[in-house]
N, C-alpha and C positions, 0 to 999 in steps of 0.2 A: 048140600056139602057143609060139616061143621068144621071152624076154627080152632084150632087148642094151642094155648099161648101156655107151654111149661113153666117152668119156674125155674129151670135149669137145663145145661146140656145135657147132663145125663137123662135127663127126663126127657127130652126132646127125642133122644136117641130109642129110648124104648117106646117112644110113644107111635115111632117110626114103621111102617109096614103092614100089612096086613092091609090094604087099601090105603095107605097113608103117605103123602109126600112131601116132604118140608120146602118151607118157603121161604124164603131171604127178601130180595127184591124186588121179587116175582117177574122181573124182564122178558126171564128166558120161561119161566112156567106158565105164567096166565096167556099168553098166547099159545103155547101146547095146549093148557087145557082147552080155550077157546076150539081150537082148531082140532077136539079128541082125538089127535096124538097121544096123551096123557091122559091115562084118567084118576082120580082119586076119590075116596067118600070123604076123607079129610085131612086139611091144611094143616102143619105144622109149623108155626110161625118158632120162627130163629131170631127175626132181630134184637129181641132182649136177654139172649142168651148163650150168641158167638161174642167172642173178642173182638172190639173194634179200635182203630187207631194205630198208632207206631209206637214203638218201646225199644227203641236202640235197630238191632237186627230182626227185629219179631216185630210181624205186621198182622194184626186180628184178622178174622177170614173176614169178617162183617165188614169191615172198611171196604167205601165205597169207590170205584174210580175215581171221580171227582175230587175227595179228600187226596189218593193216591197220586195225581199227576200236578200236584204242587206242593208236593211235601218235599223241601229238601233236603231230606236224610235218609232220602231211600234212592237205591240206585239211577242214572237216567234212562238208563235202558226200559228200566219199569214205570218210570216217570212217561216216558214217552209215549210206549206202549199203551197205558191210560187214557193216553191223551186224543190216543187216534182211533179208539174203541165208540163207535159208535155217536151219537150225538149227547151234546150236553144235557140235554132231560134223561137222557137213559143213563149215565155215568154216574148221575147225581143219587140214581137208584138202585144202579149194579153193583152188587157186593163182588170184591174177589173171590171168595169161596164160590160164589154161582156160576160166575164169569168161567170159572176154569173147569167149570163140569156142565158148560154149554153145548145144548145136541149140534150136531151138524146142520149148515143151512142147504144141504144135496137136496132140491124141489123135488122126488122122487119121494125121498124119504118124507119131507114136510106133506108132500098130498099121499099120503100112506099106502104106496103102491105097496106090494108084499115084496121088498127088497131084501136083500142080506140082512141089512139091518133091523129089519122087522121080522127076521128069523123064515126068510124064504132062501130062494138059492140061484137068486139071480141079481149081477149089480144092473139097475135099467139102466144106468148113467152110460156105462160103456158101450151100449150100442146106441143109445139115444143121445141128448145134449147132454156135452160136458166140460164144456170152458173152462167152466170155475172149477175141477177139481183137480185129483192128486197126481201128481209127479213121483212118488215114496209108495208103498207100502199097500199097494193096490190090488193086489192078487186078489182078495175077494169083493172089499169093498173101494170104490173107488171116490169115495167121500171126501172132502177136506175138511179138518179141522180150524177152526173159526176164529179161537181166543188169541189175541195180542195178548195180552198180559200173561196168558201161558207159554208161547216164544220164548218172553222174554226172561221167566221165573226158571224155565229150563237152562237156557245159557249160563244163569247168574247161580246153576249149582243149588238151587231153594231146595229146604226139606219141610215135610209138613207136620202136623201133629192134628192127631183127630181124637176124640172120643176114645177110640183104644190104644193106637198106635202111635208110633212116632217113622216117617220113610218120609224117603229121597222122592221128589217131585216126578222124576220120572218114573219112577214105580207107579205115579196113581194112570198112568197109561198102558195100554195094550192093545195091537191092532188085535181084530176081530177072527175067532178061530169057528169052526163049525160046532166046538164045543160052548163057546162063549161069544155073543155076539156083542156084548157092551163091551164098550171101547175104555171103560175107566173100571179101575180096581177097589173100589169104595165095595167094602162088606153091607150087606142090609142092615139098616139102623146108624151106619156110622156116619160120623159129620166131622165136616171140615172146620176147626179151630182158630187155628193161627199159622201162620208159615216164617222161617227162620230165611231169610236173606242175606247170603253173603255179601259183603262189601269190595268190588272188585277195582282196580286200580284206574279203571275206564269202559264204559258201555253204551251203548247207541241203541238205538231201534229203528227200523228204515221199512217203511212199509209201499209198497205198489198197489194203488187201489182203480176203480174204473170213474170213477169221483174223486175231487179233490179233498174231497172230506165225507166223512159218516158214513162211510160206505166198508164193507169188508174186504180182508185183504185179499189180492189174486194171490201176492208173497210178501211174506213178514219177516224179514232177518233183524235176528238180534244176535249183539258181539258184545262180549263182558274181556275184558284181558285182565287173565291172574297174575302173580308173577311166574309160575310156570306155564302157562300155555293162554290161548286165546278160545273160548269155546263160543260156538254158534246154534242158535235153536234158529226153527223157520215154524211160521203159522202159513196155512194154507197151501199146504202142499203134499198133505198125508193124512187119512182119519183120526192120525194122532199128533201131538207137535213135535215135531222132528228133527233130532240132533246132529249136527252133522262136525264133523272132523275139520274139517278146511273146504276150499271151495272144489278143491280133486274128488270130493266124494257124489259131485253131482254128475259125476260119467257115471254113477247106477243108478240114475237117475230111470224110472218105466215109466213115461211118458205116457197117454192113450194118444191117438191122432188128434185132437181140439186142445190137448194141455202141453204139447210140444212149445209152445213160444216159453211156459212159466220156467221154464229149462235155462234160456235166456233171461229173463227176467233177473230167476234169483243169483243166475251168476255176476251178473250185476251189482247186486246190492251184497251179496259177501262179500265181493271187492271191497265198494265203500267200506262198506260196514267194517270191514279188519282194517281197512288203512283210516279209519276215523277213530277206533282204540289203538292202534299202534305212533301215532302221532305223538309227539313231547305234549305235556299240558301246556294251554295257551301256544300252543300253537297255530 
């Protein structure tokens, strides 16, 4: 396997494909590869040539958790979110830009049954175990989606900028169609940049885990309050991270039989979670 260290994004980006997969952190890649999930003849090393750090509203994709969940100038919802992302060795290595284009941890898919996701036509999960997965958006796949920090980048309205483009955070998601089974909208070759963060008047992250720590979310609600409305993202409850309206939207909620309690769960933590930004400051 060869490394190619660009000299630039744009060079990163065409260097991109054709057997080639860029590498940031490598948290979430060098175990895919390990485990030939992934395969590639060659590394594209990023970290000398995404954005890293905070700049007002604009946070580099290369900033790593670790930097993120003590920076006080960026939201706490995302602060938080950071914060609860895995263990301090991994944080200190995960870039945001990777974080948010993290595979699913669905054991089915990680031991590479031929699932939906692997471009077969069946979810195993749904007839097999399925504790940990979706409540949302499960008609084919019944995966959850992994990342805190995309929760919470959802809620908080984030947009991103890559190599070609410039969109809305939720655009870089899409549940799974029998046309397309990748779950994220990233064109081949293109890389994740920097992302613009609004500033919102008040934000939390509230996470339910089976650990008190390091461990991934069963449900992740995040609540940002604008002046006009209060918006909520949840991690762990859909292949993709999922927006929801108020806590009223979790009556369409599709449940499988082992992920009915995450129902209760997240009704739960929307609760808090809006009455913990709708509270006066200091209070």
């Amino acid at each position: 396997m060869e490394l190619l260290r660009p000299d630039s994004a744009e060079a990163a980006a065409a260097a991109l494909g054709n057997g080639s997969v860029a590498l940031a952190g490598g948290t979430e890649l060098v175990p895919l590869l390990r485990d030939g999930i992934v395969r590639a003849e060659k590394l594209v090393e990023l970290r000398d040539v995404v954005p890293r750090g905070v700049d007002g509203t604009r946070i580099g994709a290369g900033t790593t958790l670790a930097e993120l969940e003590v920076d006080p100038d960026i939201p706490q919802a995302l602060r938080e979110a950071c914060s609860l992302a895995a263990s301090p060795q991994l944080r200190s290595m995960s870039t945001l830009g990777g974080n948010l284009l993290q595979a699913t941890r669905c054991w089915y898919w990680r031991l590479n049954f031929p699932c939906y996701l692997h471009g077969g036509d069946t979810c195993h999960a749904k007839a097999g175990q399925h504790r940990e997965h979706a409540i949302f958006g499960n008609e084919r796949c019944a995966s959850a989606h992994p990342s805190d920090p995309a929760a919470a980048l959802l809620a908080l309205g984030a947009r991103l900028r890559t190599t070609s483009r410039e969109f809305s955070l939720v655009d870089l998601y899409r549940l799974p169609t029998d046309e397309e089974r990748n779950v994220t909208a990233l064109e081949p070759g293109e890389v994740i940049l920097e992302l613009d963060v609004p500033r919102p008047e008040a934000s939390v992250y509230l996470k339910a885990m089976e650990r008190r720590k390091w461990s991934f979310a069963i449900v992740g609600v995040a609540a940002a309050r604008f002046a006009d409305s209060i918006r909520l993202g949840l991690a762990g409850v859909a292949p993709i991270p999922w927006a929801l309206s108020s806590v009223a939207d979790l009556e369409q909620a599709t449940p499988l039989l082992g992920t009915a309690y995450k129902v209760q769960i997240a009704r739960a933590l929307v609760r808090r979670a809006v009455e913990a930004v709708s509270a006066p400051a200091g209070a």
